[in-house]
C-alpha positions in Angstrom: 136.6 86.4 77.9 136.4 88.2 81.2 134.8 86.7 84.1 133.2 87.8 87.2 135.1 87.3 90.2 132.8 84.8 91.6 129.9 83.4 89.6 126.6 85.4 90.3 122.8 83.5 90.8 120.5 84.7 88.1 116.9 84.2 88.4 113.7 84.7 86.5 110.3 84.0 88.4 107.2 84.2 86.9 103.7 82.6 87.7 104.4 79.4 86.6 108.0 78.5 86.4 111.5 79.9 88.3 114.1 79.7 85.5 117.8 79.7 87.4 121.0 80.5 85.8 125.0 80.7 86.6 126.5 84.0 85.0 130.6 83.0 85.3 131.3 85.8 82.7 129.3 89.0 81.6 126.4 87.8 79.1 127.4 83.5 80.0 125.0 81.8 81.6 125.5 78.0 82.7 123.7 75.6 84.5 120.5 76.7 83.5 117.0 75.4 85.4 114.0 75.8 84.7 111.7 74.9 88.0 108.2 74.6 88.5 106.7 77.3 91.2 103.9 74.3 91.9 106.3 72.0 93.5 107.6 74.4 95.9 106.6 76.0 99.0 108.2 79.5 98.4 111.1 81.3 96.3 113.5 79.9 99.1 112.7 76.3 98.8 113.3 76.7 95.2 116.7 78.4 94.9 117.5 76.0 97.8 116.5 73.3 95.0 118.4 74.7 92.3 121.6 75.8 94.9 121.7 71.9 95.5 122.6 71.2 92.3 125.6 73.5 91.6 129.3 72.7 92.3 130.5 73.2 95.7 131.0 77.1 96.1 129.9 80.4 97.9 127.8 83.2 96.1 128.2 86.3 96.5 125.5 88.1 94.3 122.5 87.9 93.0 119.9 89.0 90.9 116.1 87.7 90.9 113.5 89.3 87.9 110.0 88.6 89.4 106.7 89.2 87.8 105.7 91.3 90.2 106.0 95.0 91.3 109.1 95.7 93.3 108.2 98.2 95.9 110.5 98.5 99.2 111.8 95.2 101.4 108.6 93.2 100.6 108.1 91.1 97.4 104.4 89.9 97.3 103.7 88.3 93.8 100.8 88.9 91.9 100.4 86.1 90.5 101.3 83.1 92.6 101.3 82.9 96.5 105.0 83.2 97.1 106.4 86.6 99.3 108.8 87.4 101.1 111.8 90.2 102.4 114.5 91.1 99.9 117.1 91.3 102.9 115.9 88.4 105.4 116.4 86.4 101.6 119.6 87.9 101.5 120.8 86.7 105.1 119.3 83.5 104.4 120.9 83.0 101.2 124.3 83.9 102.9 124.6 86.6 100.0 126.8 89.9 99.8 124.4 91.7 97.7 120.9 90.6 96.3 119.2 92.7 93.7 115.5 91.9 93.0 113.4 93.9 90.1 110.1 93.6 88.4 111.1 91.0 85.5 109.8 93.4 82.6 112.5 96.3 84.1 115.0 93.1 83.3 113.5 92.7 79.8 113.7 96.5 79.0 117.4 96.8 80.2 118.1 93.5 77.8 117.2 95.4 75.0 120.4 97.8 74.7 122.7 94.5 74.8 120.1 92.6 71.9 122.1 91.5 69.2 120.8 91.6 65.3 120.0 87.6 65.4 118.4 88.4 69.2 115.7 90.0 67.7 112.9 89.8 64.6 111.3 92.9 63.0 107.7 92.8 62.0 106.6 95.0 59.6 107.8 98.6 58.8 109.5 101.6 60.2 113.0 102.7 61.3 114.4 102.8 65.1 115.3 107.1 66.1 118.7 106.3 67.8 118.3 107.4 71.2 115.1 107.4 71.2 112.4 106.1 74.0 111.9 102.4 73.7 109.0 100.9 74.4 108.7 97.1 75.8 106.0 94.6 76.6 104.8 90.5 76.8 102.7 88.0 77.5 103.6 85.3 79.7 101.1 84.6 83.4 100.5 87.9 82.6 100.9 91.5 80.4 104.1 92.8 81.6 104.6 96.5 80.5 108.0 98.6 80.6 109.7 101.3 78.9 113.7 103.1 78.0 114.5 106.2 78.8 118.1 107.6 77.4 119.8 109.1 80.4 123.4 110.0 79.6 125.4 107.2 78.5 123.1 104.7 79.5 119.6 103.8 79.9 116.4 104.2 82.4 114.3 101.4 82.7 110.4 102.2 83.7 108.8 99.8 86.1 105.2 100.1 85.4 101.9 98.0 85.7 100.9 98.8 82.6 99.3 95.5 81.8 96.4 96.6 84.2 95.4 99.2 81.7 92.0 99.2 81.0 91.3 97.1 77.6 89.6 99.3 74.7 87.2 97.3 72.0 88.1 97.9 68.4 85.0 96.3 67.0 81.7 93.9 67.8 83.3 91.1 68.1 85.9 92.5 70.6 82.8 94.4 72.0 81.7 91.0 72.7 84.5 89.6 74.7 84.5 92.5 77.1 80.5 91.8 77.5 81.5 88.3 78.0 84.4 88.9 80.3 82.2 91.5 82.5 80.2 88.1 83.7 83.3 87.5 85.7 86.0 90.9 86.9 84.2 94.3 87.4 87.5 95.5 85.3 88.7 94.2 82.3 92.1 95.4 81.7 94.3 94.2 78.8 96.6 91.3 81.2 92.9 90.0 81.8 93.2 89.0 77.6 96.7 89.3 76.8 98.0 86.5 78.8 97.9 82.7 79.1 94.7 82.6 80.8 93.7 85.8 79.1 94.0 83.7 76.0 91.7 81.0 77.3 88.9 83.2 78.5 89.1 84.5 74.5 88.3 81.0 73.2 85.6 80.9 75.8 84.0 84.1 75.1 84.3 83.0 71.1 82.4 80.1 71.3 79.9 82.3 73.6 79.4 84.6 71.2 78.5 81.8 68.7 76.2 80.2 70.5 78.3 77.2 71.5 78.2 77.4 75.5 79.3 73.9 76.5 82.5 74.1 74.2 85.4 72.3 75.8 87.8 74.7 78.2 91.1 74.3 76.4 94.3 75.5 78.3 96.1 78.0 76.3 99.5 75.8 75.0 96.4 73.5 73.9 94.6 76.2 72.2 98.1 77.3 70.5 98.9 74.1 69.6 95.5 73.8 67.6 95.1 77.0 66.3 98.9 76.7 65.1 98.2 73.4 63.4 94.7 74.6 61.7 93.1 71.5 63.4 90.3 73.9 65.1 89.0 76.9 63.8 87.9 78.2 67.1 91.7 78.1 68.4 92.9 79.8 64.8 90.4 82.8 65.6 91.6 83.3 69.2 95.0 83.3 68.3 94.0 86.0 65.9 92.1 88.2 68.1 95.3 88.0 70.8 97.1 89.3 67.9 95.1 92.0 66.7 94.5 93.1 70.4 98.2 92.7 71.1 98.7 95.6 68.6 96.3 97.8 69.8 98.2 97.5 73.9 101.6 97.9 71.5 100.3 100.8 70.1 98.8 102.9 73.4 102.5 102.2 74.7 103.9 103.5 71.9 101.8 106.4 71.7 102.3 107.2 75.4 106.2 107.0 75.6 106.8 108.7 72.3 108.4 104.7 71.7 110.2 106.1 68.5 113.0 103.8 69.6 110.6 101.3 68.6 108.6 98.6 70.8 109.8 95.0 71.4 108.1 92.1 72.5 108.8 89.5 74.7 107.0 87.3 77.0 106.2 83.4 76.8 103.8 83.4 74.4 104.6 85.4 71.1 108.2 84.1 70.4 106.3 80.6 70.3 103.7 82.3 67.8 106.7 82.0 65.5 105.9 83.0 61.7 102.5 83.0 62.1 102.8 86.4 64.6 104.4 88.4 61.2 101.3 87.6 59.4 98.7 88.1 61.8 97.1 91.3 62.3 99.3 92.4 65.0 101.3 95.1 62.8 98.0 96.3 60.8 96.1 96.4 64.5 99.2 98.5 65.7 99.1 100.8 62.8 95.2 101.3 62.6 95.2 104.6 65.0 93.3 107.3 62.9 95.2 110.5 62.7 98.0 108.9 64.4 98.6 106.0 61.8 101.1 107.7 59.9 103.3 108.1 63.6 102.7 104.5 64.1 104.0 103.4 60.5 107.5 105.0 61.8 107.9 103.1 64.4 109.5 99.5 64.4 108.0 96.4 66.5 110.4 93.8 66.8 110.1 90.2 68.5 112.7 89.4 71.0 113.9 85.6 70.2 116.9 85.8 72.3 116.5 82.9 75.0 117.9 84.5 77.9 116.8 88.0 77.5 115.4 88.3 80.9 118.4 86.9 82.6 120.5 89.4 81.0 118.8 92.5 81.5 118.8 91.2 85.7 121.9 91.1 85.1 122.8 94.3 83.8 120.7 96.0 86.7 123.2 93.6 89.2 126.5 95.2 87.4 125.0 98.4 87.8 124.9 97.9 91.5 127.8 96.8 92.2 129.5 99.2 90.0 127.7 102.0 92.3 129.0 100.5 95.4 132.5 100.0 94.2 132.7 103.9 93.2 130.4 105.1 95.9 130.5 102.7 98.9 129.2 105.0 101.5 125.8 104.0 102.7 123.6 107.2 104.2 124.0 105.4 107.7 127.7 105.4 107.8 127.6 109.1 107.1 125.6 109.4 109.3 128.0 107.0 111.8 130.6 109.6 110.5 129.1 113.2 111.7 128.3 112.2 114.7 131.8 110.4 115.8 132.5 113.6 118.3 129.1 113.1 120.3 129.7 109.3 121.3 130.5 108.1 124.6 134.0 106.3 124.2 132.5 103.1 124.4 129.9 104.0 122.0 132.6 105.3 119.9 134.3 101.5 119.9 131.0 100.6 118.3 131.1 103.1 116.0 134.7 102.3 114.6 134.1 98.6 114.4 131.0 99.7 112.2 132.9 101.8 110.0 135.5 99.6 109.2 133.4 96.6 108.5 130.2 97.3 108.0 129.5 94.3 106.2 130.6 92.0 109.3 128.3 94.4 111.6 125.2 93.7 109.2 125.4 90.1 109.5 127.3 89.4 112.7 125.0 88.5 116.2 125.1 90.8 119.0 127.3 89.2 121.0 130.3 88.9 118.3 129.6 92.9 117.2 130.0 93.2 121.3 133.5 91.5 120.8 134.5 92.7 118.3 134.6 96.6 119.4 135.5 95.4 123.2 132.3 96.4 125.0 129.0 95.1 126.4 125.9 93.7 124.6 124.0 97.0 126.3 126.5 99.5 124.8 125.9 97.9 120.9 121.6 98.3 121.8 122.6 102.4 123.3 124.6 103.1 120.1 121.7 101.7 117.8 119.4 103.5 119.5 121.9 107.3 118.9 121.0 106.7 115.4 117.7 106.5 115.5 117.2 102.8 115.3 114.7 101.1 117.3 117.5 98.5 117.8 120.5 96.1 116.2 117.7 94.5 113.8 116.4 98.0 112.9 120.1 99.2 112.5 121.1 96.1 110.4 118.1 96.7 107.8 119.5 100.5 107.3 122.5 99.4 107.0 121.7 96.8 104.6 119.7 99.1 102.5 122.7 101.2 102.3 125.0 98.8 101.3 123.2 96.9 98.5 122.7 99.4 96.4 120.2 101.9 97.5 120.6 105.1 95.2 122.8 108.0 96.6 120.9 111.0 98.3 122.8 114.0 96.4 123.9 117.8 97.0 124.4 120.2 94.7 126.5 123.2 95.7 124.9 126.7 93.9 127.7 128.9 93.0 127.8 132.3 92.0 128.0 131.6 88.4 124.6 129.7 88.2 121.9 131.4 86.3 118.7 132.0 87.7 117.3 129.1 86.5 120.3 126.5 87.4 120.0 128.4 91.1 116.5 127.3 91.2 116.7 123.7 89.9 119.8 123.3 92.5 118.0 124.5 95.1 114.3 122.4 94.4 116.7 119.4 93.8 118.8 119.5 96.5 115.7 119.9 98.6 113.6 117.1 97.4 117.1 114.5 97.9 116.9 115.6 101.5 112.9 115.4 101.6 113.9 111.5 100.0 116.4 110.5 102.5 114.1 111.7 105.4 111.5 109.3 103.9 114.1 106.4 103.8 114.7 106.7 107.3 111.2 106.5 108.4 109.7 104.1 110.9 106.1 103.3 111.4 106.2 102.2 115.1 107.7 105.4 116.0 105.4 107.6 114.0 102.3 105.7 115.2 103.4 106.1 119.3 104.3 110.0 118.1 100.4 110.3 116.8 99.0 108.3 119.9 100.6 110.7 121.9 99.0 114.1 120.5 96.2 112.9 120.3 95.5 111.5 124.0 97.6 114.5 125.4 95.7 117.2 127.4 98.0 119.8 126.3 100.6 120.3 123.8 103.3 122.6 123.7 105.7 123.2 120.5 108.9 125.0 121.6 111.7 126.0 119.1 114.0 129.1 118.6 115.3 131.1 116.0 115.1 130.4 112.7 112.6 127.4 113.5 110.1 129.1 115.4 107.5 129.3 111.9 107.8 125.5 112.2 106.5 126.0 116.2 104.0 128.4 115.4 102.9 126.3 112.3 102.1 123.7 114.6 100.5 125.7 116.8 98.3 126.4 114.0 97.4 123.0 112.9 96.8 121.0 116.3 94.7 124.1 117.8 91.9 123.2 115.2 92.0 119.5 116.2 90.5 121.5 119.8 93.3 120.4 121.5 94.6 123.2 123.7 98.3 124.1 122.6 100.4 126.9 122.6 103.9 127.8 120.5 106.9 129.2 122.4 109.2 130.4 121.0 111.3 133.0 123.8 113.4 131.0 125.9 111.9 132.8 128.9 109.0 131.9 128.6 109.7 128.3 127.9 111.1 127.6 131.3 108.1 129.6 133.0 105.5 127.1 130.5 107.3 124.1 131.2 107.5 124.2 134.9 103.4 123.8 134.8 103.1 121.0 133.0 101.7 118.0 134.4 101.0 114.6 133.9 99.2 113.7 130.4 100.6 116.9 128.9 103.3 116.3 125.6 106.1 118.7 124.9 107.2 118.8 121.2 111.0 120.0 120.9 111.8 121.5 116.9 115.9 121.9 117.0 117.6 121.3 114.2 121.1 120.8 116.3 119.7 119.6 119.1 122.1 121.4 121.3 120.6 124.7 122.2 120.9 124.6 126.0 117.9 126.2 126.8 115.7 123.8 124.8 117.7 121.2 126.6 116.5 122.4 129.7 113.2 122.4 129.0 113.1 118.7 128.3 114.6 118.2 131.8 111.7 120.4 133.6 109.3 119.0 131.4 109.9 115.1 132.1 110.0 116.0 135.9 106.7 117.1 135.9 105.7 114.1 134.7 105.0 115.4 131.2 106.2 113.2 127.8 109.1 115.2 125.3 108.9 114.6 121.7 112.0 115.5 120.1 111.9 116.9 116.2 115.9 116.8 116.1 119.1 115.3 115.0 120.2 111.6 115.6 123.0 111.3 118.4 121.9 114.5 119.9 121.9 115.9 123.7 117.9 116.5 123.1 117.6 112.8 121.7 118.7 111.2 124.3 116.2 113.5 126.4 113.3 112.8 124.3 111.1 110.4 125.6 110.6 109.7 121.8 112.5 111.4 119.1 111.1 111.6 114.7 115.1 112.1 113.4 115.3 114.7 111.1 119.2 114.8 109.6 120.3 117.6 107.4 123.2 119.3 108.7 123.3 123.2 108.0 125.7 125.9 108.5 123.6 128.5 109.9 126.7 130.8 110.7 127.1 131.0 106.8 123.5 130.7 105.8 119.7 130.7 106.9 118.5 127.3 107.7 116.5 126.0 104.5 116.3 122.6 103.9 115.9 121.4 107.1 113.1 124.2 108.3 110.9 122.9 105.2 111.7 118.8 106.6 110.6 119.8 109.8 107.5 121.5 109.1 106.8 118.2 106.5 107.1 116.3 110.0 104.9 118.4 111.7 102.4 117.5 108.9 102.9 114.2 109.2 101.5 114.1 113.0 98.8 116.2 112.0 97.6 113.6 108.8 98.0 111.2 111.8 95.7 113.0 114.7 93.5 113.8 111.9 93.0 110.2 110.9 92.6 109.0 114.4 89.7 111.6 114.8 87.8 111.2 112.5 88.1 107.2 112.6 90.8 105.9 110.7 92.6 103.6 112.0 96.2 104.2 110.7 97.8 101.5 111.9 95.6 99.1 110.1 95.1 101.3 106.9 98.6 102.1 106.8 99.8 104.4 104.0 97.2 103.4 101.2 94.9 105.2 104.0 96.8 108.2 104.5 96.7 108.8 100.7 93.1 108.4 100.6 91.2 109.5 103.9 89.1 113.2 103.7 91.4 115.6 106.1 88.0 118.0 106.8 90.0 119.3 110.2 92.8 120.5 107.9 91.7 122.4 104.7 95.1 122.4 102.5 97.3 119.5 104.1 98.2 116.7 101.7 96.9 113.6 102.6 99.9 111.8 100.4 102.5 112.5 102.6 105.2 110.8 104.3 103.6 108.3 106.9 104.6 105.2 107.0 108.0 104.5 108.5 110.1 107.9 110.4 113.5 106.6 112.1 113.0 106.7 115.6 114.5 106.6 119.3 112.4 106.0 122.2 113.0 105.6 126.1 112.0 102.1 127.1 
């Protein structure tokens, strides 16, 4: 049996209980724990619990399935009270790498590895190799996920499914929505298929039969009963979970085309045990009109394996690690890399250090970084700040995010044997991966001192030349129906002759892809000396971004002695956009910083008919003069 190099920390948390695990080999798990999330103040104090009682030993990796959407650094459950930041977990879990997913991705990306005495069909039908599988359980709450065949492997959906709103099949379901109406202005299906979903169908039960003061029965009580055929009540709310359980099978099923078949995990089915093949799960799942005969095709199987979960977080961990072996380059480092020539030299020490051990430079203070490349503290804080970074904490989290695991921004290179339609799907796609890595570098400080700006200033002027001029004259366009005055340039004579009568209060916005042209350089100069402020729409490491009073990075190097600027015109004119969501926002009283991006996606843009109000707001790299 192969094993890993180092054992790796495996962790399922749910609402109730943290379940640890050692994987020494792939698919062996030792030293299993199963905690309870009561008797501990956050996910740190219980790892720390469970660390404690391990052989003396560093870990490397980990991977932690949650029951809870993974979105970005922050992990707040659902569920329980715990939160807290993927990487600030990693530093203070001394780990190389820490992977952390939403626990029913794990489960999906078990199924692939499930063998034949891992899992239990129920009923009919016949699994389409390669097909889309569907995947869902009931635990603290209805977790909902899916398989997609990409390649040679698989693409695991992470979805909220759960929160899907719960459809009646007859009265006495009819009943239990009335019932639980009296309490959540939604009733989705987690609100019935779970444990206390479960318990609020034995209350509504006995409700609808007249029996109000019935005894509240916690759900491994009410399984217990109905199990043993000691309470009728108990039998028939184990039997509507069932038959309600096939109905949310069969909407997934029906929405991801599951003819790979749907499998079930969870806490509470598996315990159902024999009784779950004879309920009405199967005939519920089956019961869809003109759609039963597509549902009779299509297998359900329960997954008895123990440590499903555990092994699907473990899969996604090999998966990332196997990307980092074979494609170690984090989009900061390239970045580090491009812009080698424009460093001072002792910026340039920094740089080197960087590049040959990043991973020392991402956990390392300040002063041993400052050491290590022979220079001052102040050098490290200039070089962080050439990239864009509001400073070594800001840098570190890039970096981080490069180097555990983050997926690869890609280029595809259109060649003169491309049809028409492979020219236009290389060109879309090699678009939207620059669109994506701008997003990644965004900061929300920067963007929201950008916004504050425009919208105080007296004046605004856009300047840019060439082939970016439309983006000037776009934003021309835009501001001037916000009534602030503002005027594009766009001929480098008379960009001198407007900046030298600025003043005080007035802001100068700069669009240069390079950064380098000498006469926008020179307007930044005239422009700060009359007291005005420069925003700079350029490259990181630039001679205009170290003018700029306060620079949105825009990084997509192009050739424009072989070809007309492209991509990086249509990322500069999506930054443009992004200041004028902004200004909009502030005037007509939304307060962005507090609303944040769940705002931007929803506030009425009345001064700008046609502008999206989903995009790109909430963090653009930045560097600012302090």
């Amino acid at each position: 049996m192969n094993t890993h190099d180092s054992p790796r920390l495996i962790a399922d948390i749910g609402g109730t209980y943290a379940r640890f695990a050692l994987e020494t080999a792939p698919g062996h798990f030792e030293h299993h724990a199963s905690l309870l999330c009561a008797e501990h103040a956050d996910f740190h104090a219980a790892v720390s619990t469970y660390l404690r009682t391990l052989p003396p030993g560093r870990l490397q990796h980990a991977a932690v399935a949650i029951a809870n959407p993974v979105e970005g650094d922050e992990v707040r459950m659902t569920n329980y009270h715990w939160q807290f930041s993927i990487e600030q977990m990693r530093e203070r879990l001394q780990l190389d790498t820490l992977v952390v997913v939403n626990d029913f991705t794990a489960l999906a990306m078990a199924v692939p590895r499930l063998a034949a005495h891992d899992k239990r069909q129920v009923g009919g039908g016949q699994a389409r190799e390669g097909s889309v599988v569907g995947v869902l359980g009931a635990g603290s709450g209805l977790g909902v996920s899916g398989l997609i065949p990409a390649d040679k492997g698989w693409v695991a959906l992470g979805t909220e499914g759960g929160h899907t709103s719960f459809s009646p099949h007859d009265e006495r379901e009819i009943a239990i929505l009335r019932f639980a109406w009296r309490q959540f202005q939604h009733v989705s299906f987690e609100r019935l298929l779970s444990g206390p979903g479960l318990e609020l169908i034995h209350r509504a039960l006995a409700d609808h039969a007249g029996q109000r003061n019935t005894e509240p029965l916690a759900a491994p009580e009410i399984t217990r009963r109905g199990l043993d055929g000691s309470d009728a009540r108990c039998a028939e709310a184990i039997e509507v979970f069932c038959a309600m359980l096939g109905t949310a099978a069969a909407n997934l099923a029906v929405s991801l085309g599951a003819l790979g078949g749907i499998f079930i995990g969870g806490g509470i089915v598996p315990r159902l045990g024999a009784y779950f093949d004879r309920s009405p799960f199967r005939a519920r799942f089956e019961d869809k009109g003109r759609f039963s005969d597509y549902l009779r095709a299509i297998p359900t199987f329960v997954i008895t394996a123990e440590n499903a979960t555990l092994s699907g977080a473990s899969a996604i961990l090999q998966s990332q690690l196997r990307a980092l072996e074979t494609a170690p380059r984090s989009a900061l480092l390239e970045q580090i890399r491009r812009g080698l020539d424009s460093l001072s030299p002792a910026e340039r020490r920094v740089a080197d250090h960087v590049l040959a051990q990043p991973r020392a430079a991402m956990n390392d203070p300040i002063a041993d970084i400052a050491r290590a490349a022979g220079v001052s503290q102040p050098t490290v804080i200039r070089f962080c700040r050439s990239l864009g970074c509001e400073g070594l904490s800001d840098f570190k989290l890039r970096l981080a995010s490069g180097l555990t695991g983050t997926v690869p921004v890609t280029h595809t290179q259109v060649t003169g044997e491309d049809s028409s339609i492979e020219l236009g799907a290389k060109v879309l796609g090699n678009t939207a991966s620059a669109i994506l890595q701008v997003r990644d570098h965004l900061n929300r400080d920067t963007i929201d001192r950008a916004i504050e700006l425009l919208n105080a200033a007296g004046r605004i002027d856009f300047h840019a030349v060439g082939h970016y001029g439309p983006v000037a004259l776009d934003a021309q366009y835009k501001f001037l129906r916000f009534g602030i005055p503002c005027n594009a340039y766009i001929d480098a004579r008379l960009q001198l002759l407007a900046a030298g009568v600025l003043k005080a209060g007035d802001v100068v916005v700069i669009i240069s892809s390079s950064g380098r042209i000498n006469e926008l350089l020179e307007v930044a100069d005239t422009a700060r000396e009359r007291g005005a402020q420069v925003i700079a729409i350029t490259a990181s490491q630039s001679p205009l971004a170290r003018k700029a009073d306060l620079t949105l990075i825009v990084d997509h190097p192009e050739d424009a002695n072989t070809q007309l600027p492209m991509v990086s015109r249509i990322l500069h004119l999506l930054v443009i956009d992004i200041l004028a969501v902004g200004v909009s926002m502030r005037r007509q009283g939304v307060d962005a910083t507090a609303g944040g991006a769940a705002a931007t996606a929803t506030a009425p843009l009345r001064a700008l008919p046609g502008v999206s109000a989903s995009l790109p707001y909430a963090r653009l790299t930045s560097h600012g003069r302090r």
